[in-house]
PAMAR-803900 format. One line per field, with one value per residue (C-alpha): x, y, z; residue number from 0. Coordinates in Angstrom, 2 decimals, always signed. Layout:
! PAMAR-803900
X (X_...)
Y (Y_...)
Z (Z_...)
num (NUM_...)
//
This chain:
! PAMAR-803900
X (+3.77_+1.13_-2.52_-4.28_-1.59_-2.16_-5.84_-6.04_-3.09_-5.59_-8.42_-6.45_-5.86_-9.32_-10.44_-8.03_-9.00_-12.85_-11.64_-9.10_-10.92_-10.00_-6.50_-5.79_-7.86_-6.34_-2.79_-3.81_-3.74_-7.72_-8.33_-11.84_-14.42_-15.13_-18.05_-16.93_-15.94_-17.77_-16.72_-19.21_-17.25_-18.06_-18.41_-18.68_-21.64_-22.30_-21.93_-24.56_-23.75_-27.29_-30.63_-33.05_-36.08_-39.45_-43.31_-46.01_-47.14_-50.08_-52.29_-53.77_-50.28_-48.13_-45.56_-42.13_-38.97_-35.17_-34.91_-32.82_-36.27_-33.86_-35.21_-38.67_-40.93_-44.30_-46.25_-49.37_-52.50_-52.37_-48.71_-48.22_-50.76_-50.14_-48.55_-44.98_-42.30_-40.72_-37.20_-34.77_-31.32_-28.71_-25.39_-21.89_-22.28_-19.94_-21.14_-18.06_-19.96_-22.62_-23.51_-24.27_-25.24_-27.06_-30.23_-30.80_-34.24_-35.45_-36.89_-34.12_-35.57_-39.54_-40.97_-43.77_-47.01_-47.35_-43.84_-43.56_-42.12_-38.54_-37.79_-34.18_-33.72_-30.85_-31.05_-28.13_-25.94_-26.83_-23.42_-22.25_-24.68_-23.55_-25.96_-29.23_-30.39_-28.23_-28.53_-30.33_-30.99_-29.05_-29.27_-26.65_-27.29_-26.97_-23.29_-22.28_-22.55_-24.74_-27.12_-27.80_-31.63_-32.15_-35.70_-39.05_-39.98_-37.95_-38.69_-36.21_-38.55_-38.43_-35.04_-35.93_-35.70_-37.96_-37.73_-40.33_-39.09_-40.75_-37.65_-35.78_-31.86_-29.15_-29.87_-27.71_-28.39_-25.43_-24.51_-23.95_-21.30_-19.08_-15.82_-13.46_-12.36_-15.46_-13.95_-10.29_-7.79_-4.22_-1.75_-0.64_+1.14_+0.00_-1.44_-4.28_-5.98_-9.99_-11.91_-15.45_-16.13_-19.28_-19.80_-21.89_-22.42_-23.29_-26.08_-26.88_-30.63_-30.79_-28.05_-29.38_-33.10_-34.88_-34.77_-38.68_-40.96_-43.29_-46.72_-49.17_-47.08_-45.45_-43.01_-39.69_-36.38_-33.97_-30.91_-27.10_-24.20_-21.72_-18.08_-14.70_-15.48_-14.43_-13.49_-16.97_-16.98_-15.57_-18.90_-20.69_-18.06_-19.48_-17.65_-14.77_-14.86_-13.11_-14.74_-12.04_-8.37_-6.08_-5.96_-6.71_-5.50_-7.22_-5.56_-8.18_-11.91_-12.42_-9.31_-8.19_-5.28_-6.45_-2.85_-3.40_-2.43_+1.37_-0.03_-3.49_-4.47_-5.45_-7.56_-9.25_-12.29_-12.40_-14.74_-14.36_-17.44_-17.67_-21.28_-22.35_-24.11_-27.28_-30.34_-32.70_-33.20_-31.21_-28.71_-25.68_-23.03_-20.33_-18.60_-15.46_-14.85_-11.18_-9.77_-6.53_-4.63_-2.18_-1.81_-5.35_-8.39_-10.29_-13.90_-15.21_-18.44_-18.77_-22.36_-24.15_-22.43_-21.15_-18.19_-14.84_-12.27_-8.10_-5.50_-4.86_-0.90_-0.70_-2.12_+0.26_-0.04_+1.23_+0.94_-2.64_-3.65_-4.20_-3.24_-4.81_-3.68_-3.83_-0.82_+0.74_-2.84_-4.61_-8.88_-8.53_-6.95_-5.09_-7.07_-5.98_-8.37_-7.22_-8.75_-7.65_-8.46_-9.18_-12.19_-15.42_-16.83_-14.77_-16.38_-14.68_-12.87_-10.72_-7.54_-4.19_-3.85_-7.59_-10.02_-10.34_-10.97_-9.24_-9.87_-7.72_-8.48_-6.90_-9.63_-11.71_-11.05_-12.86_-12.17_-13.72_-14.77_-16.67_-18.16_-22.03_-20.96_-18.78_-18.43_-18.74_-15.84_-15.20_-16.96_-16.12_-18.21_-20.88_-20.69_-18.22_-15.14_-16.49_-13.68_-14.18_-10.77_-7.69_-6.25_-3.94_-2.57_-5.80_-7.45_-11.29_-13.82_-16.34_-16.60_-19.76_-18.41_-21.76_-21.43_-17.92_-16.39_-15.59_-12.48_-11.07_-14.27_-14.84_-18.69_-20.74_-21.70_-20.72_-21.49_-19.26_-19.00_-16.82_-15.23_-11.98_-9.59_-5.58_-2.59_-1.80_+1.40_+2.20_+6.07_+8.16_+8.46_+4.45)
Y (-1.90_-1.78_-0.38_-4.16_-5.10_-2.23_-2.50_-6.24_-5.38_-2.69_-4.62_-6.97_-4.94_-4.34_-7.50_-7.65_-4.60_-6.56_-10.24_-8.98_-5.66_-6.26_-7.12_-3.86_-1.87_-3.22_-4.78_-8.28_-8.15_-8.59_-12.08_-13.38_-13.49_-17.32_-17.77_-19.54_-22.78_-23.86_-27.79_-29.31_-29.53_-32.60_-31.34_-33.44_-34.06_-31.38_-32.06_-31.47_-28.24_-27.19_-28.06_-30.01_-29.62_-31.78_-31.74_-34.45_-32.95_-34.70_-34.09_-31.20_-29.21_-27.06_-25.34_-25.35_-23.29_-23.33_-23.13_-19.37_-18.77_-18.09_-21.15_-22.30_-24.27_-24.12_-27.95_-27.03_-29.02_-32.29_-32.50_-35.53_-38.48_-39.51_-38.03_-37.47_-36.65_-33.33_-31.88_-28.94_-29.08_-27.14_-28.02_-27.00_-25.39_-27.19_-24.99_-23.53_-20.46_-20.79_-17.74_-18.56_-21.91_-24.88_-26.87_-30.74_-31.17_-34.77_-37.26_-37.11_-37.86_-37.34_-36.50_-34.20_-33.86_-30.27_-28.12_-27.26_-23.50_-23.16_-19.63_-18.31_-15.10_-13.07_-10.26_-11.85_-11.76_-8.73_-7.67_-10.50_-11.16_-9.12_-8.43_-9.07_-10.03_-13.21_-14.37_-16.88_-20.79_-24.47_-27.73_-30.59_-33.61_-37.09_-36.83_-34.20_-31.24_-28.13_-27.07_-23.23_-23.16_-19.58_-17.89_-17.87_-14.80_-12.52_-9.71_-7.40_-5.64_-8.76_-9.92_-13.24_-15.45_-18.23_-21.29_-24.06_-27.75_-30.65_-33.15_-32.91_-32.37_-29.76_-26.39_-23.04_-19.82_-18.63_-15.83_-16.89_-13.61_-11.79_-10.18_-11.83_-11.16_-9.36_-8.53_-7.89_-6.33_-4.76_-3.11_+0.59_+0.06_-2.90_-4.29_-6.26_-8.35_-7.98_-10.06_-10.74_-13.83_-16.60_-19.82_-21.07_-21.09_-17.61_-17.02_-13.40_-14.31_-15.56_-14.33_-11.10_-12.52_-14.86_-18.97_-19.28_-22.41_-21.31_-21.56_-22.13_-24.86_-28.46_-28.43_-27.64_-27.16_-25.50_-24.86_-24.74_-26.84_-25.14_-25.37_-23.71_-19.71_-18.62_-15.05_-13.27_-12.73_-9.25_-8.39_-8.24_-5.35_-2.29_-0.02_-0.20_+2.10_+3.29_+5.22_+5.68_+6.15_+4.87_+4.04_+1.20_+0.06_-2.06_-5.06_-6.99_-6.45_-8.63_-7.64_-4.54_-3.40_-1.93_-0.18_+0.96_+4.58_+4.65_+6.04_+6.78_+8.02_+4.91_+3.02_+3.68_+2.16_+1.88_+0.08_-1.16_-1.47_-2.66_-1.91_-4.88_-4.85_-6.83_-6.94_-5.95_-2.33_-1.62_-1.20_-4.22_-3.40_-6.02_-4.58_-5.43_-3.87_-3.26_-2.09_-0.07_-0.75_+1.90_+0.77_+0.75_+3.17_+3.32_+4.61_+6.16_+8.16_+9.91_+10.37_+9.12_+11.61_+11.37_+8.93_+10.32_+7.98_+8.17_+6.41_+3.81_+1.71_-1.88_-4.15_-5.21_-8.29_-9.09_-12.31_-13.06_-9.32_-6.99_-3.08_-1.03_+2.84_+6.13_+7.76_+11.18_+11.38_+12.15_+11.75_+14.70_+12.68_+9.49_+6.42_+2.84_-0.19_-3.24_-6.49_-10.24_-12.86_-14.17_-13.73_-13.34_-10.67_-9.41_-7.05_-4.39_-5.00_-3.29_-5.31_-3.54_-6.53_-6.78_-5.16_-1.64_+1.76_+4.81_+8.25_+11.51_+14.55_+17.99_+19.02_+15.43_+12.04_+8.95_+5.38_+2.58_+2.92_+4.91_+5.65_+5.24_+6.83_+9.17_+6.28_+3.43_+1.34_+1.83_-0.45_-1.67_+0.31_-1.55_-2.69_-5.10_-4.94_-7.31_-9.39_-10.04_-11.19_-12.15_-13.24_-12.84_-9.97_-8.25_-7.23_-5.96_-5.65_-3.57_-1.88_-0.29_+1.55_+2.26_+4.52_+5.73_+7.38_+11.21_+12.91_+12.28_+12.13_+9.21_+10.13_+7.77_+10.64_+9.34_+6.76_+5.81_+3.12_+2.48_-0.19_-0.80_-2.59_-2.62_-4.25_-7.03_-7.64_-10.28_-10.77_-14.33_-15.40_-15.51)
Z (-46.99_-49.42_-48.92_-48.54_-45.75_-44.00_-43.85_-42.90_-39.99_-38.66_-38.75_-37.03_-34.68_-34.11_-33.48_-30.66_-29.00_-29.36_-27.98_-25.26_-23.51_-19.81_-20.38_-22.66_-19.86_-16.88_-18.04_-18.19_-14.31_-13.15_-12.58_-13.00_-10.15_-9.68_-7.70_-4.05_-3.69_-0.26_+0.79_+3.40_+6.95_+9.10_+12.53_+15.72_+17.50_+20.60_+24.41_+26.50_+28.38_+30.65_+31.77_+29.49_+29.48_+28.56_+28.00_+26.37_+23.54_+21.80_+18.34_+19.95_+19.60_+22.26_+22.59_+24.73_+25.53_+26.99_+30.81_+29.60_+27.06_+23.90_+22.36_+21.98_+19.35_+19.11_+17.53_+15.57_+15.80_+13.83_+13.82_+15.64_+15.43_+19.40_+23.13_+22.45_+24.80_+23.19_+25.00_+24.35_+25.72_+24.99_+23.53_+22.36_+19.25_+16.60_+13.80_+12.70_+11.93_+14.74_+17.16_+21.12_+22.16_+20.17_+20.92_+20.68_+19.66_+20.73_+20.05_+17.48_+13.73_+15.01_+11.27_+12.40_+9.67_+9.99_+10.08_+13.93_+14.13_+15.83_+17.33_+18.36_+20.20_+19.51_+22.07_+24.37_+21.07_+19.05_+18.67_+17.11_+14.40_+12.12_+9.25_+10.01_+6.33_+6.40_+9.84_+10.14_+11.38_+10.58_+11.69_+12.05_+9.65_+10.20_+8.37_+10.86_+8.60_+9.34_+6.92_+7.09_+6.08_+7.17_+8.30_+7.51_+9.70_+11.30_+14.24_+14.47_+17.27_+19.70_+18.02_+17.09_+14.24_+12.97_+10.93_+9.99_+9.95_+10.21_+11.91_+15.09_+14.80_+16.75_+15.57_+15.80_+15.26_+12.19_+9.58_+6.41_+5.51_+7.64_+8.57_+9.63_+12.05_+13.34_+16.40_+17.40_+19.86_+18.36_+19.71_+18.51_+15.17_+14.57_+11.16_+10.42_+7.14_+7.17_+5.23_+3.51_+3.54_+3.29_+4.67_+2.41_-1.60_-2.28_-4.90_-5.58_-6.03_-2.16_-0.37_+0.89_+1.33_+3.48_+2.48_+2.52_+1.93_-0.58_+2.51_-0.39_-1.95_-0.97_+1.94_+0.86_+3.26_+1.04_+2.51_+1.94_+3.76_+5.99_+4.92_+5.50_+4.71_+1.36_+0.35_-0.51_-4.60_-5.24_-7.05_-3.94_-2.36_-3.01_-1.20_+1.88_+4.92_+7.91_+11.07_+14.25_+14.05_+11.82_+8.28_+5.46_+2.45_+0.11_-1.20_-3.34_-3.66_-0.83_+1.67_+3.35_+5.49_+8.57_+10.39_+14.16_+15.05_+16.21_+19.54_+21.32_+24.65_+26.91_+24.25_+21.08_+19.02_+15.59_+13.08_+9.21_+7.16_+4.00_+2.10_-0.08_-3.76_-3.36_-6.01_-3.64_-2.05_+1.17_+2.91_+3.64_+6.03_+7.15_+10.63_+11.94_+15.60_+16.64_+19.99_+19.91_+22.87_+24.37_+27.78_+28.50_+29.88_+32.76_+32.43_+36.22_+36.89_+40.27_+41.88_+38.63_+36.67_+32.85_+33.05_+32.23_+30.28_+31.04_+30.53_+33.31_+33.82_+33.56_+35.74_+38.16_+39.71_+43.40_+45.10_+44.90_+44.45_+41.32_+41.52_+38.85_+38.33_+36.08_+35.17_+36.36_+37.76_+34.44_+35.06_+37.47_+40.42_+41.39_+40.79_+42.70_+42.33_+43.79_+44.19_+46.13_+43.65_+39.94_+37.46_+39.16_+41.99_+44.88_+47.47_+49.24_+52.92_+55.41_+54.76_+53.07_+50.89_+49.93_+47.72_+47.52_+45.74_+45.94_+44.17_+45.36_+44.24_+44.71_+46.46_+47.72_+48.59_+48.13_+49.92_+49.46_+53.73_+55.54_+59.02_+60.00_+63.15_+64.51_+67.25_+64.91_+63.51_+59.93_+57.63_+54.28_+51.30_+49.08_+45.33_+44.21_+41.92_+38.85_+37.16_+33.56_+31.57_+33.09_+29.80_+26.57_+28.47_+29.33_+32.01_+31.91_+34.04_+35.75_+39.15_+41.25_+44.90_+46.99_+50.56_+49.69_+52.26_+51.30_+52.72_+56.42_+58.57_+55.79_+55.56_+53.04_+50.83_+47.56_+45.08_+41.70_+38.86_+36.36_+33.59_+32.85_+30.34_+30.65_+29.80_+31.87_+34.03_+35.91_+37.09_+35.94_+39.04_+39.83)
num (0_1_2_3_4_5_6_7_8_9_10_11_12_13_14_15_16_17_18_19_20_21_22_23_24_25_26_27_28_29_30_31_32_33_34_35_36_37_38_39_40_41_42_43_44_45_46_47_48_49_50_51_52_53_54_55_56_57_58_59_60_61_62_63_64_65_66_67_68_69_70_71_72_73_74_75_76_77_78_79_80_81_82_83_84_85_86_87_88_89_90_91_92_93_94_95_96_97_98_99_100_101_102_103_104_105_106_107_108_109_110_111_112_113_114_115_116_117_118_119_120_121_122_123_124_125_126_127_128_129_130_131_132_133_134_135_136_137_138_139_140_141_142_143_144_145_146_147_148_149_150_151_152_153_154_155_156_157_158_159_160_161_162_163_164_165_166_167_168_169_170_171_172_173_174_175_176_177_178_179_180_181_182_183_184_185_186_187_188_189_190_191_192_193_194_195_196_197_198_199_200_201_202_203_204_205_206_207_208_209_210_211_212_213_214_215_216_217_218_219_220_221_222_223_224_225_226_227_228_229_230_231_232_233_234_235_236_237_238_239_240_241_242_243_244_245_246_247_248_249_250_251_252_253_254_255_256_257_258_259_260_261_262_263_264_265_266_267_268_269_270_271_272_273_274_275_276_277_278_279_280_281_282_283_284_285_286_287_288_289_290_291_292_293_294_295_296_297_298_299_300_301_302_303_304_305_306_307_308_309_310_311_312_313_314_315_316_317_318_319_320_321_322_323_324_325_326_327_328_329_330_331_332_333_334_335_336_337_338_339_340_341_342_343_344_345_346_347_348_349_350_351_352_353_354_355_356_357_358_359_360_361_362_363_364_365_366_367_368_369_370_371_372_373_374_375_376_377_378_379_380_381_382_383_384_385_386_387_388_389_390_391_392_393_394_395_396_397_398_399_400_401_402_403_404_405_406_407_408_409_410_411_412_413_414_415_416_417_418_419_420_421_422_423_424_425_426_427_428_429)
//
């Protein structure tokens, strides 16, 4: 091969190297990150599902809330030209990415001069929200898709959100991005796929800051319509990370593996958190919360004391009655809870079938009963056994004991509280 073939090959060569970098540094394999593809979703039209309620509101403005106070608006002077019936009432919330309930805003379609201010309070939800930079509001348009328009103000202090509109529709309360799932239950050994994903078109200039009309400017709703979640672009996944037992692996930039322990003691929490990139300073966390089930844990605190956590048995149910139990007496004695009935509260009684609470220890008992008297008859003990979940094999819920009865002369000298979630058994022929 002569000296000019060998020169033009290697220049050749060259220019590959030049056109073709990713695929000589990474085999050809990394495929390129195409921003989401978000399709509107038509959604039906809510169901009324509480109390509305109403006030005349004329030009000289007003303001009006939820019977529950999570959602109010507040009509600025000038507004509206003449008295106007204004009502909130809540409704299912279709939004497929909506948080708590929604709010019909009527009269539907009232175009209001001035942008009335609509406030959402978060508090009963905060641990669903996820990140706080992209929560925000949406409204259902007339072609039943939701239109995530996001905040003008926001009070992390008071935990509300607001939003400036100047039309009546069904609004929810909505994250743009999350994990999903953000919350989950598994089993020891179990695996589970956790993913970033957004509901919406996701623009790096605007998806970690507030959608703002500009207040010196025209009216402007921006806003983006809420479709089928899409995997968050990997350029947005800074880094992936896991806090609690068990381990991860990381499939893609915008998936992990998440593997329970082969065994913990009672129940374990874990969380995965994946940090974001975002052109603004902060901080962006995604959270995904996941309970590892053994057989379950019961949580009991004596006299106000620090609770201790052990392991508690299955749930057994009997007939109409539920028997809850530690094993092999781990917690420091042997635990019984018992209660007659479904979800909901059951208080204490004297009957062997009923509702009850038992704690032995080597050295004390303590019975849900007790004595005023010496003389007296025995009367049941105060509090309530507080029935949560009786569902996909899981039982939770919460108990308070008040005047328990302390070893045989059953004197009320004793208080204790507790929480509790098991496995849940319930024979084939119930």
């Amino acid at each position: 091969m002569n000296n000019k073939i060998k020169k033009a090959l290697h220049l050749f060569l060259l220019a590959l190297l030049f056109v073709f970098p990713s695929a000589c540094e990474n085999g050809g394999t990394e495929q390129p990150d195409a921003s989401p593809v978000i399709t509107p979703l038509v959604r039906p039209k809510g169901v009324s599902n509480g109390m509305a309620v109403g006030r005349n509101i004329g030009p000289e403005g007003g303001s009006l809330q939820s019977v529950n106070g999570r959602f109010r608006i507040n009509v600025p002077q000038g507004a509206l030209a003449s008295n106007t019936m204004i009502t909130i009432e809540p409704v299912s919330n279709t939004n497929i990415a909506g948080i708590g309930a929604a709010f019909r805003l009527t009269p539907h379609g009232q175009i209001f001069s001035k942008p009335v201010t609509i406030t959402y309070s978060w508090a009963g939800y905060a641990d669903s929200v996820g990140l706080l930079q992209t929560l925000g509001l949406a409204y259902q348009m007339a072609d039943g898709v939701w239109n995530f328009v996001g905040a003008d103000s926001f009070d992390s202090g008071a935990k509300t959100v607001s939003f400036k509109t100047t039309h009546f529709s069904d609004w929810s309360l909505m994250n743009r991005i999350s994990l999903s799932p953000y919350r989950a239950s598994l089993e020891t050994g179990q695996k589970l796929a956790i993913k970033a994903m957004t509901f919406t078109d996701a623009h790096p200039d605007n998806l970690f800051v507030p959608l703002v009309n500009d207040p010196n400017g025209p009216y402007n709703e921006p806003g983006y319509p809420v479709g089928e979640p899409a995997p968050l672009p990997s350029r947005f996944i800074k880094s992936w990370e896991l806090n609690g037992p068990g381990d991860l692996t990381r499939s893609s930039g915008q998936v992990v593996e998440y593997r329970a322990p082969a065994s913990v003691n009672g129940a374990e929490e874990a969380t995965v958190t994946v940090e974001l990139n975002a052109p603004v300073p902060g901080t962006y966390l995604l959270v995904s919360n996941i309970s590892i089930m053994g057989d379950g844990w019961i949580e009991l605190s004596m006299n106000g004391g620090a609770p201790v956590r052990f392991p508690a048995s299955p749930v057994v149910k009997m007939g109409s009655r539920y028997l809850l139990a530690n094993p092999e007496d781990e917690g420091g004695g042997h635990f019984l809870l018992t209660w007659n009935g479904e979800l909901g509260s059951h208080g204490y009684d004297l009957s062997t079938s009923g509702t009850s609470f038992h704690f032995l220890t080597p050295g004390i008992s303590y019975v849900s009963m007790y004595l005023p008297h010496p003389d007296s008859p025995v009367m049941p003990s105060g509090g309530s056994v507080n029935v949560t979940k009786l569902s996909d094999g899981i039982a939770e819920g919460t108990f308070t004991v008040t005047k328990v009865g302390v070893n045989s002369e059953l004197k009320p000298l004793a208080s204790a509280s507790g929480r509790f979630k098991a496995k849940l058994f319930i024979p084939k022929d119930q």
